[in-house]
KOLVOBA-634594 format. One record per residue (C-alpha): x, y, z; residue in one letter; residue number from 1. Coordinates in pm, 1 decimal, m for minus. Example, Ala and Ser with C-alpha at 12.3 -4.5 7.8 and 13.67 -1.06 7.14 Angstrom:
# residues 2
{{1230.0 m450.0 780.0} "a" 1}
{{1367.0 m106.0 714.0} "s" 2}
END
This chain:
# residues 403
{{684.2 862.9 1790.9} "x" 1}
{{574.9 1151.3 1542.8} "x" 2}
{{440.6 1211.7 1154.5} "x" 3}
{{722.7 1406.9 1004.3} "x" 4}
{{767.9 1527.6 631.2} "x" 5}
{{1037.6 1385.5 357.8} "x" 6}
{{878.7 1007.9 242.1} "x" 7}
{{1148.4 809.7 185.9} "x" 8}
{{1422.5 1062.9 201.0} "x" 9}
{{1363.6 1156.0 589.9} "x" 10}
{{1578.4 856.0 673.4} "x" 11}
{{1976.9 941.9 700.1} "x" 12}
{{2165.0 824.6 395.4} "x" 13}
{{1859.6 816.9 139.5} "x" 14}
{{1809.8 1073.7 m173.8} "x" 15}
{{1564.7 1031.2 m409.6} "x" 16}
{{1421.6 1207.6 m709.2} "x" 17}
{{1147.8 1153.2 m993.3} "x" 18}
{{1190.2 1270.4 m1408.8} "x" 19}
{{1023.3 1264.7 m1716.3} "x" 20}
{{1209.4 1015.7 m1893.1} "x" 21}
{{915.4 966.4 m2214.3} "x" 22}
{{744.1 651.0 m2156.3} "x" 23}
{{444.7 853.8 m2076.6} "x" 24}
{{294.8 1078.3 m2315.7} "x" 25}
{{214.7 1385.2 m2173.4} "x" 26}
{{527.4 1532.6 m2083.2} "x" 27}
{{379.3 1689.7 m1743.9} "x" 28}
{{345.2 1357.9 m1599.6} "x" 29}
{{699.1 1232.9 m1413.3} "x" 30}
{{759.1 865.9 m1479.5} "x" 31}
{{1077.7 733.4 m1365.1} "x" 32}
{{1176.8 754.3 m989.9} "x" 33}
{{1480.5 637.7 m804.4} "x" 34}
{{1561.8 557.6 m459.3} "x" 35}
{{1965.0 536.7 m326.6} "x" 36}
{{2089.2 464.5 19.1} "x" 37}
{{2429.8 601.5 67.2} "x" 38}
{{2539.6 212.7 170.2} "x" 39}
{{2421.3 m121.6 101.9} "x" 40}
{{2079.4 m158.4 305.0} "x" 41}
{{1912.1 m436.2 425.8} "x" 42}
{{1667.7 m510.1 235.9} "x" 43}
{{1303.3 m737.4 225.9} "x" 44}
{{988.4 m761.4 m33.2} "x" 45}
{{673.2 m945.0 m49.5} "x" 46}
{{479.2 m979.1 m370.1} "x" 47}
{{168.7 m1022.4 m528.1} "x" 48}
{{23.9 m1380.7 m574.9} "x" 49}
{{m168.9 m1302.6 m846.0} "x" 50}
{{m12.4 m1639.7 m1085.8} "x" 51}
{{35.3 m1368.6 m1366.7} "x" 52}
{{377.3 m1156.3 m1251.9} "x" 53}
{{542.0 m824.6 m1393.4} "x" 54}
{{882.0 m938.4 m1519.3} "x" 55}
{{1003.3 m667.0 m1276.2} "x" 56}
{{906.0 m916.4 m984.7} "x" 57}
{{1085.0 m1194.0 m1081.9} "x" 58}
{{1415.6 m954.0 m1125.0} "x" 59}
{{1373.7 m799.0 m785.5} "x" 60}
{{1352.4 m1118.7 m622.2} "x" 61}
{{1691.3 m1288.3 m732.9} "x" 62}
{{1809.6 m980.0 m652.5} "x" 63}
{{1733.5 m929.6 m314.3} "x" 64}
{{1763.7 m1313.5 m237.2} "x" 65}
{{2084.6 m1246.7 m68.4} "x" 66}
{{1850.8 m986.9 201.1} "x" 67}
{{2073.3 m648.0 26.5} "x" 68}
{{1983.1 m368.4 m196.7} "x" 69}
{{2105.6 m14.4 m257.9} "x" 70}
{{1878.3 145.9 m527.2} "x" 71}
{{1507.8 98.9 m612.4} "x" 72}
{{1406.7 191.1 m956.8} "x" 73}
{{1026.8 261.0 m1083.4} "x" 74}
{{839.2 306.8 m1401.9} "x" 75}
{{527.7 418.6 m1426.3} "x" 76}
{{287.2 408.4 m1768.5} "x" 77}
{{390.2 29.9 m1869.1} "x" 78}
{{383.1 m287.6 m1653.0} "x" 79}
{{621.1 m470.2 m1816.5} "x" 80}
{{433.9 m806.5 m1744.2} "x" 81}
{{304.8 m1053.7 m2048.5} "x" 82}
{{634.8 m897.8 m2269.1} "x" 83}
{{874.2 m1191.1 m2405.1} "x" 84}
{{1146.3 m992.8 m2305.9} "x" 85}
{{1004.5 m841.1 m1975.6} "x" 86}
{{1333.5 m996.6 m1762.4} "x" 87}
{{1590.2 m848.9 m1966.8} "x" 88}
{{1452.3 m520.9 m1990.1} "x" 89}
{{1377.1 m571.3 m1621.8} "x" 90}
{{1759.5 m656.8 m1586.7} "x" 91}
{{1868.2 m398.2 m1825.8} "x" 92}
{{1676.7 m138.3 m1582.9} "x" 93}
{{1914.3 m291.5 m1308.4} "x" 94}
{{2191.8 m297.5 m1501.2} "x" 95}
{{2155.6 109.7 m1622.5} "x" 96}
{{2095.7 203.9 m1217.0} "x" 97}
{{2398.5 m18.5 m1083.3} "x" 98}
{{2622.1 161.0 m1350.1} "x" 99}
{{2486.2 506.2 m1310.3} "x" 100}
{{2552.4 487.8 m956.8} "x" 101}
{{2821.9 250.0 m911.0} "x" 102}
{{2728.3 m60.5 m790.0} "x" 103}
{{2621.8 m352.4 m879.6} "x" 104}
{{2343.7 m445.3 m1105.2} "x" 105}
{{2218.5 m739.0 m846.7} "x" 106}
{{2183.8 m437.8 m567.6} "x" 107}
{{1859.3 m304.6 m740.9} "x" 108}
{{1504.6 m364.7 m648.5} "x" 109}
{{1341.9 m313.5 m986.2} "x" 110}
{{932.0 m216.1 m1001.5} "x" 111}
{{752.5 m85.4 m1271.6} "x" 112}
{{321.7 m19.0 m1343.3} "x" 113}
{{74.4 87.4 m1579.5} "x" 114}
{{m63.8 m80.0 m1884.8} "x" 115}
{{m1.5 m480.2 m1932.5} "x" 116}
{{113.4 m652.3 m2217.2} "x" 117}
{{251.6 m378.7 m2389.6} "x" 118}
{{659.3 m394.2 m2471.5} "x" 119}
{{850.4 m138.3 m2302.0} "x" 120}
{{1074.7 51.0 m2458.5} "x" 121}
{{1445.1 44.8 m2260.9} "x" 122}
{{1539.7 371.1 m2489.2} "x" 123}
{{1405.0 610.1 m2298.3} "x" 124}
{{1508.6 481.4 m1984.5} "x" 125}
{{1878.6 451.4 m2107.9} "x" 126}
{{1911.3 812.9 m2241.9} "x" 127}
{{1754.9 973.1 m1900.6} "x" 128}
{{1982.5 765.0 m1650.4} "x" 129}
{{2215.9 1063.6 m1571.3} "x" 130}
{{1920.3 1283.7 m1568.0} "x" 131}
{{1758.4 1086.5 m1298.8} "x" 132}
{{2086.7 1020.5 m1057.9} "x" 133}
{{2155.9 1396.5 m1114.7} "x" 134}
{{1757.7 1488.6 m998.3} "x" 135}
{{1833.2 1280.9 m669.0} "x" 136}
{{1836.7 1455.9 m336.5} "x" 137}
{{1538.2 1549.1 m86.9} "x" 138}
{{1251.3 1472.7 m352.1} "x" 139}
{{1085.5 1192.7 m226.0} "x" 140}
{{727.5 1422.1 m341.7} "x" 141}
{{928.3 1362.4 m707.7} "x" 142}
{{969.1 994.8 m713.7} "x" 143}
{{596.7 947.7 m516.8} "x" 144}
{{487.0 1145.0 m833.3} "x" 145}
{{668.0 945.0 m1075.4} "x" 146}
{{512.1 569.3 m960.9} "x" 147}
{{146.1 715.6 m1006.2} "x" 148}
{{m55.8 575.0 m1252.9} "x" 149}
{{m430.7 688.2 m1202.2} "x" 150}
{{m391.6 812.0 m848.9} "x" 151}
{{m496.0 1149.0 m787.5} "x" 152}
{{m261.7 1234.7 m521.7} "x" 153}
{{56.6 1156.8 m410.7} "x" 154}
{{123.2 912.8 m114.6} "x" 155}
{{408.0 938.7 137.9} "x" 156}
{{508.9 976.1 503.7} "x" 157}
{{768.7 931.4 786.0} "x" 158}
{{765.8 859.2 1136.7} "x" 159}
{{1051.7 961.8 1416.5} "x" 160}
{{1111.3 697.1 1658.0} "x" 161}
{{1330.8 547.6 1928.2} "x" 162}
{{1521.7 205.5 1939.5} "x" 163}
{{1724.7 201.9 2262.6} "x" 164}
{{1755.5 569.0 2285.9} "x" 165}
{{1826.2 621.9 1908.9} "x" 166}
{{1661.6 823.1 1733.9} "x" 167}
{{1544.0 638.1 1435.3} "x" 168}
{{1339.0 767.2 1125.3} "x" 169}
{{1128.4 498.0 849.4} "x" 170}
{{929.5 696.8 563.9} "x" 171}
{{784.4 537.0 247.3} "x" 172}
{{556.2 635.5 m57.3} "x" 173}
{{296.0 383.7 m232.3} "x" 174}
{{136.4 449.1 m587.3} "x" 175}
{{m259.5 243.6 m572.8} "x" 176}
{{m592.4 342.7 m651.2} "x" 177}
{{m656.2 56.4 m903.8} "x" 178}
{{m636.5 m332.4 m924.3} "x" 179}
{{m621.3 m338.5 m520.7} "x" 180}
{{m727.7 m642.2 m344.7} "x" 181}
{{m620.1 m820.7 m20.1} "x" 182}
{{m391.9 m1072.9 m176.7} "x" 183}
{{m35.9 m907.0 m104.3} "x" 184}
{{98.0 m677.0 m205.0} "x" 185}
{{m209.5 m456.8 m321.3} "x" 186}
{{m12.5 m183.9 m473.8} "x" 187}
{{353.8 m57.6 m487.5} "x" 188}
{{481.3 62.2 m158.0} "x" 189}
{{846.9 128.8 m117.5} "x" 190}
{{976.1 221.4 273.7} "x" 191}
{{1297.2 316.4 361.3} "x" 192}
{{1485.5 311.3 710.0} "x" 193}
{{1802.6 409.3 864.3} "x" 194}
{{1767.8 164.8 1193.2} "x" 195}
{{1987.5 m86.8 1197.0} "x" 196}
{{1761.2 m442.8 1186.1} "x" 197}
{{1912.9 m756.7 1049.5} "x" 198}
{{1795.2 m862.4 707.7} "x" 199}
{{1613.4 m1176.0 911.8} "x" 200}
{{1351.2 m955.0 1136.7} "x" 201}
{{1324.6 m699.3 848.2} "x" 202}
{{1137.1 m974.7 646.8} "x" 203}
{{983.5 m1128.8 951.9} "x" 204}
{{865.7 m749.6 1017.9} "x" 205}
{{712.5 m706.9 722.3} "x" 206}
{{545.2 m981.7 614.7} "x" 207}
{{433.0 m1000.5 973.5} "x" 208}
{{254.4 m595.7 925.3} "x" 209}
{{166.6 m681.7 561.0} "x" 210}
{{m136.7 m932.7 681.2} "x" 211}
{{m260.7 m655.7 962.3} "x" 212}
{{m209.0 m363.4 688.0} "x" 213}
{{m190.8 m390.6 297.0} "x" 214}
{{m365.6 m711.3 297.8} "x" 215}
{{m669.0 m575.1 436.7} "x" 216}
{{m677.8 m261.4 173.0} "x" 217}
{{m945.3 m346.9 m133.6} "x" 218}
{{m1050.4 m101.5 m388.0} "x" 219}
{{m1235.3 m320.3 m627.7} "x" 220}
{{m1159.8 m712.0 m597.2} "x" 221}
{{m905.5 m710.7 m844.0} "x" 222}
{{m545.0 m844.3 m732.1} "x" 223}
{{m258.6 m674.3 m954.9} "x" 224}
{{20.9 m839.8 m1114.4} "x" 225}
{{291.7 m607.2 m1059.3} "x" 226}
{{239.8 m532.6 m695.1} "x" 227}
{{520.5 m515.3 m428.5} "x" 228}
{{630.8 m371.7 m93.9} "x" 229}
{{995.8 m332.7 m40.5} "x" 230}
{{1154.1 m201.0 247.7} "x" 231}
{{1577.3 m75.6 306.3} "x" 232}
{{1696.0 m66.8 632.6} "x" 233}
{{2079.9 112.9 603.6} "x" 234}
{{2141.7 128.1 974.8} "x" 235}
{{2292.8 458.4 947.4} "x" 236}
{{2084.8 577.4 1268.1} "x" 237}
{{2370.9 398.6 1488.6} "x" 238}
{{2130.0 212.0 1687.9} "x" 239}
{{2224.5 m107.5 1819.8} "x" 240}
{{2126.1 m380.7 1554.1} "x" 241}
{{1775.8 m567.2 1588.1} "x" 242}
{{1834.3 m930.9 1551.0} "x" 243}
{{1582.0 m1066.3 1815.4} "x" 244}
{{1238.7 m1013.0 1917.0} "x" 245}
{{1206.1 m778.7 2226.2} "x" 246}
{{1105.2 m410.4 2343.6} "x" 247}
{{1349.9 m273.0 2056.2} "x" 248}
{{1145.1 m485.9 1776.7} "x" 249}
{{811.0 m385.1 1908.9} "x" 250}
{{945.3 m32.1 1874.9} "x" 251}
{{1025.9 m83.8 1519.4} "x" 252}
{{676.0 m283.3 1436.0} "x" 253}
{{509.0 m12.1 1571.0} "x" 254}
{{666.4 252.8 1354.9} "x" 255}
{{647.3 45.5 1052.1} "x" 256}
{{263.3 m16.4 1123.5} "x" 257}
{{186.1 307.7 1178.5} "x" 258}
{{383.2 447.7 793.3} "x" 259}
{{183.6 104.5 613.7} "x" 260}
{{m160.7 235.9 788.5} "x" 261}
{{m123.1 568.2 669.9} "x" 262}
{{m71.3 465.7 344.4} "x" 263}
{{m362.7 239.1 373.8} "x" 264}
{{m527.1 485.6 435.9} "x" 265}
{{m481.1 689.1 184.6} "x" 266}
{{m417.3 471.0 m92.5} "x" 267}
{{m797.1 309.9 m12.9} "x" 268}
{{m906.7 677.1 4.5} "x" 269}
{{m788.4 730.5 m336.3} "x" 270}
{{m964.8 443.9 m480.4} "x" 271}
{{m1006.7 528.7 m856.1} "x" 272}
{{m1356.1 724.9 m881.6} "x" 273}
{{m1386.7 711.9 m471.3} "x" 274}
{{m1549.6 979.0 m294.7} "x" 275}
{{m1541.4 832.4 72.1} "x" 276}
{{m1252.0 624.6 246.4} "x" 277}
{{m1437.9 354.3 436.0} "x" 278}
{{m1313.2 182.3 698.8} "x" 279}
{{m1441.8 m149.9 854.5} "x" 280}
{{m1378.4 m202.3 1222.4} "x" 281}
{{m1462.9 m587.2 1351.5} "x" 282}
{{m1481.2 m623.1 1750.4} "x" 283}
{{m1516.6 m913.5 1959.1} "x" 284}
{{m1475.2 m1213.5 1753.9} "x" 285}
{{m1400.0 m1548.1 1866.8} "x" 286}
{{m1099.5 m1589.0 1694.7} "x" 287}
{{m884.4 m1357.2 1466.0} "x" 288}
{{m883.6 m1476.8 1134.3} "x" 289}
{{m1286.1 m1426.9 1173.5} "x" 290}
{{m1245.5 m1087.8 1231.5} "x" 291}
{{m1047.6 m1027.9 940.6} "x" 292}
{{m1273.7 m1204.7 691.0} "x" 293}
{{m1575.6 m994.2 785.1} "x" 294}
{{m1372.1 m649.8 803.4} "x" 295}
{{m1248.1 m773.5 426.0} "x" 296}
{{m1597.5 m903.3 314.8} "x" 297}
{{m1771.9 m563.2 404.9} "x" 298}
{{m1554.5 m320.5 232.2} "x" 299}
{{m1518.1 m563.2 m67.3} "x" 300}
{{m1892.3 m577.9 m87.7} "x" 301}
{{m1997.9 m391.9 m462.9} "x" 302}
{{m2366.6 m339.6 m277.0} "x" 303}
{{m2204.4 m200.6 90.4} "x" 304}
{{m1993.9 38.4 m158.9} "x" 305}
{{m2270.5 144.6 m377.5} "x" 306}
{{m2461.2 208.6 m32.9} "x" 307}
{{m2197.2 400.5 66.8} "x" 308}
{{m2152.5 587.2 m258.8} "x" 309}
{{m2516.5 685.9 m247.6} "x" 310}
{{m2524.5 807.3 131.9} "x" 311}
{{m2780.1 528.2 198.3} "x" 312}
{{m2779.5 346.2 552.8} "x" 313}
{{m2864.3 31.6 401.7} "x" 314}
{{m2738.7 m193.1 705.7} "x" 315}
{{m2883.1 m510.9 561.6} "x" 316}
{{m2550.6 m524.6 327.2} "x" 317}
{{m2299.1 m537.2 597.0} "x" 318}
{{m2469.9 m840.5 760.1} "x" 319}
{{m2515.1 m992.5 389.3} "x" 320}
{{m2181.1 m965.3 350.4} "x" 321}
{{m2117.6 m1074.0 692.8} "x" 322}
{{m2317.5 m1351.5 594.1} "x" 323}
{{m2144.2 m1488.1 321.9} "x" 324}
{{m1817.1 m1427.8 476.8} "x" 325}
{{m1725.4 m1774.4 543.0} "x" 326}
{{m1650.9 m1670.3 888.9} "x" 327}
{{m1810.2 m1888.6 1116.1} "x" 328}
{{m2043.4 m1620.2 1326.7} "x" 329}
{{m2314.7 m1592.8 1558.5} "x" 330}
{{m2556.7 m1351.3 1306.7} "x" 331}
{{m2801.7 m1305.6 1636.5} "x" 332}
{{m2501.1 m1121.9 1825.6} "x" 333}
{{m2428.9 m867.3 1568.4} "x" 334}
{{m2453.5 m481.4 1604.6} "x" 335}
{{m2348.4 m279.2 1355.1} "x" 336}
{{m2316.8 88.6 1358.3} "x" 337}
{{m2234.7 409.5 1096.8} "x" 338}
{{m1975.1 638.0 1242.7} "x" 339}
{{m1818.8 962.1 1100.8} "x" 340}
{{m1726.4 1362.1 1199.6} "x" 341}
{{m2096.8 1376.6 1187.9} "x" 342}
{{m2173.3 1134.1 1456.6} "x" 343}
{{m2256.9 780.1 1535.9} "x" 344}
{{m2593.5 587.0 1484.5} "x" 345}
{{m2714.0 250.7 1562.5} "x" 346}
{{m2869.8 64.0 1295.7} "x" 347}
{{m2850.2 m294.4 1371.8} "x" 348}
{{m2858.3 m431.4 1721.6} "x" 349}
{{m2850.8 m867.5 1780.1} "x" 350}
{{m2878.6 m899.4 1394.1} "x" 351}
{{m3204.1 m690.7 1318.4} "x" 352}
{{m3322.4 m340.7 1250.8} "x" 353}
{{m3367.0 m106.8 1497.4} "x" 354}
{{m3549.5 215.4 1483.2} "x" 355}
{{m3288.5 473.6 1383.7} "x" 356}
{{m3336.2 861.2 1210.0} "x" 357}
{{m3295.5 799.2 828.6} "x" 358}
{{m3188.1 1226.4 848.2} "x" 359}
{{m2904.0 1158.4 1078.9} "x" 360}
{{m2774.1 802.0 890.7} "x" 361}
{{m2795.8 1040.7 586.5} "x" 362}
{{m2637.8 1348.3 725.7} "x" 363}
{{m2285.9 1074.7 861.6} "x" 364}
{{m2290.2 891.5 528.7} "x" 365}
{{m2224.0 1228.1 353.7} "x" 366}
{{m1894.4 1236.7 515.3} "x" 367}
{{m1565.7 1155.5 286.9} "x" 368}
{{m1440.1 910.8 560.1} "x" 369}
{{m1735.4 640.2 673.5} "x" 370}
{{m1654.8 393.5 984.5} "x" 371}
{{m1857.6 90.2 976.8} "x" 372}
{{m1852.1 m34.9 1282.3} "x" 373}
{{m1930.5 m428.2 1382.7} "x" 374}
{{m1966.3 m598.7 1722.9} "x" 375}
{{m1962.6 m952.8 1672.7} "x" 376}
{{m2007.2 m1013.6 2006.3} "x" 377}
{{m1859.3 m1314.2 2076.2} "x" 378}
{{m1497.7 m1300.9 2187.5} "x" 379}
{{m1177.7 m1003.2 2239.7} "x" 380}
{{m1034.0 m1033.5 1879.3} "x" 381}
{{m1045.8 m718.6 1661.3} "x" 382}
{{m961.3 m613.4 1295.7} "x" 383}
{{m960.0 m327.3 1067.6} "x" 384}
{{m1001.1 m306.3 683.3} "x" 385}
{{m993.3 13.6 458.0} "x" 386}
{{m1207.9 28.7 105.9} "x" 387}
{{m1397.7 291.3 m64.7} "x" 388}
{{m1742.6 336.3 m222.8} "x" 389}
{{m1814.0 242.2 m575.8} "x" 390}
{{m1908.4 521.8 m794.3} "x" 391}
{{m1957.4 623.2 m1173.9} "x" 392}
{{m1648.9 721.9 m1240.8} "x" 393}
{{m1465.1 371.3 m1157.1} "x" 394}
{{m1620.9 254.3 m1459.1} "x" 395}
{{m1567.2 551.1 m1708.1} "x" 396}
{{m1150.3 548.8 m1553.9} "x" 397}
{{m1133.8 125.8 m1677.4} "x" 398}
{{m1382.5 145.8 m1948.0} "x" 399}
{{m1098.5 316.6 m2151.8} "x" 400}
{{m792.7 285.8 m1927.2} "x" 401}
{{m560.8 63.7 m2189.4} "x" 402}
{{m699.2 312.3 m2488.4} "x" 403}
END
């Protein structure tokens, strides 16, 4: 398997492209993307549990309740959730793709993000529909660009792979440096595919990578209401279809893994205000759900991301965090440990303070990507969570985000 360029377009039988269709503003910013397979694809979603839901959410899932889409469309700069007419805009954004590009309405996954409670405006939408199915093509960097909200970079990646001697290509792009919490989805993430995999393991394969991968991603506690991961699977690679678990499955989880990591990655990375990408690594716990509730607890600590923030090797965070977990641990077992391209250090060993250089903790912390590493001790399960620190500039972006 191997990184390779294009997003969501490197999979055979996908175009994509991104406009400025005037729901934003400042006419620099792109913020209406579309996604097209060249046939119907199968197609899966999970969704945010947040209780409040974009109306887009509720579209997209009658939609897709059949397991098929063909187009994804994507606002950016309005939420569409809290409107009393969010669904049939939401619908009317279905029904304006299905026509443009001649299928049906029910065939669209529908997402939009940005400000809630405001109404949104079909107009604009409407008069840029040929626009947009005239800008698709090999632009999945356009329609990454178009979902951003306050992210400061775009987000996307593909993988070649193998599924019985096929070659086989997945890609996706995610918009999320905001509102990101480990409560599924965390953020908008759509992936496209062109190995064949029945509708039934392309659900079971994603909601199974969603609790190793975007449910351990936290930027500030908050759990968004518009958040979704969708993934198309048009089978246009020619592989033999995956309808069972086996070696072909494990092929395909481990390409799909490695895209939603990636965009972990770089999504936690790009936490609004973030400096440093942390990333919490939990080893030897009794029992895996405990490892994930630490990893989560530490890098959704506000004091172990201030630390961090501040370059300051203030262990005693991680095991208070540790500490109020939940997770049913043995504190006097615990070693914890800084890691970055500067080096490693020691700085807890059996749950207390060892002697450590306060120069060298200093000189790792200044890195942009911080490992904290945890040894629990006590059994062969491991986990991984990605956060970032907590700086200044989170508050001044949502002290005046809506305004």
């Amino acid at each position: 398997m191997v990184i390779i360029n294009g997003g969501v377009t490197a999979a055979k039988g996908f175009s994509a492209g991104g406009i400025h269709c005037g729901i934003r503003k400042n006419k620099e910013k792109k913020d209406l993307a579309l996604i097209y397979s060249e046939v119907p694809a199968n197609t899966a979603a999970v969704y945010t549990k947040n209780l409040v839901k974009g109306a887009p959410l509720t579209v997209t899932k009658n939609n897709i309740a059949n397991g098929k889409a063909q187009a994804v469309i994507c606002n950016s700069g309005n939420a569409n959730t809290c409107n009393a007419n969010g669904i049939e805009i939401a619908e009317q954004m279905c029904a304006l793709t299905g026509k443009a590009l001649g299928i049906a309405a029910e065939d669209v996954v529908v997402a939009s993000t940005g400000v809630i409670g405001q109404p949104l405006d079909i107009t604009p939408i409407a008069n840029s529909m040929s626009s947009l199915v005239a800008a698709l093509g090999d632009n999945s960097n356009d329609a990454a660009e178009a979902i951003m909200t306050t992210d400061t970079r775009k987000k996307e990646v593909a993988v070649r792979f193998t599924v019985g001697g096929v070659e086989c290509t997945l890609g996706g792009i995610a918009k999320g440096s905001g509102m990101i919490h480990p409560n599924m989805a965390t953020m908008l993430v759509f992936l496209t595919t062109d190995c064949a995999i029945s509708a039934e393991m392309l659900e079971k394969a994603l909601k199974t990578d969603v609790d190793n991968s975007f449910n351990m991603t936290s930027v500030d506690g908050d759990t968004s209401t518009n958040d979704m991961v969708t993934i198309m699977a048009n089978g246009m690679a020619g592989n033999e279809e995956i309808t069972a678990e086996g070696d072909d499955f494990a092929s395909f989880m481990k390409a799909l893994n490695t895209v939603t990591v990636w965009l972990c990655r770089n999504i936690a990375g790009d936490g609004e205000g973030a400096t440093k990408l942390l990333e919490c690594r939990v080893k030897g716990a009794a029992e895996l759900a405990t490892a994930k509730t630490v990893a989560k607890s530490v890098i959704c600590s506000s004091l172990v991301k201030s630390a961090m923030f501040g370059s300051d090797a203030n262990w005693g965070r991680v095991l208070c965090a540790i500490g109020y977990s939940g997770a049913d641990v043995d504190v006097s077992k615990i070693d914890v440990s800084f890691v970055s391209a500067a080096g490693e250090i020691l700085v807890c060993k059996d749950g207390a303070g060892v002697d450590f250089s306060e120069e060298k903790a200093k000189e790792i912390l200044l890195k942009d990507e911080i490992i904290i590493d945890v040894k629990l001790n006590s059994g062969d399960f491991d986990a991984t969570a990605w956060g970032c620190d907590l700086t200044y500039d989170y508050v001044k972006i949502n002290g005046d985000y809506r305004t």
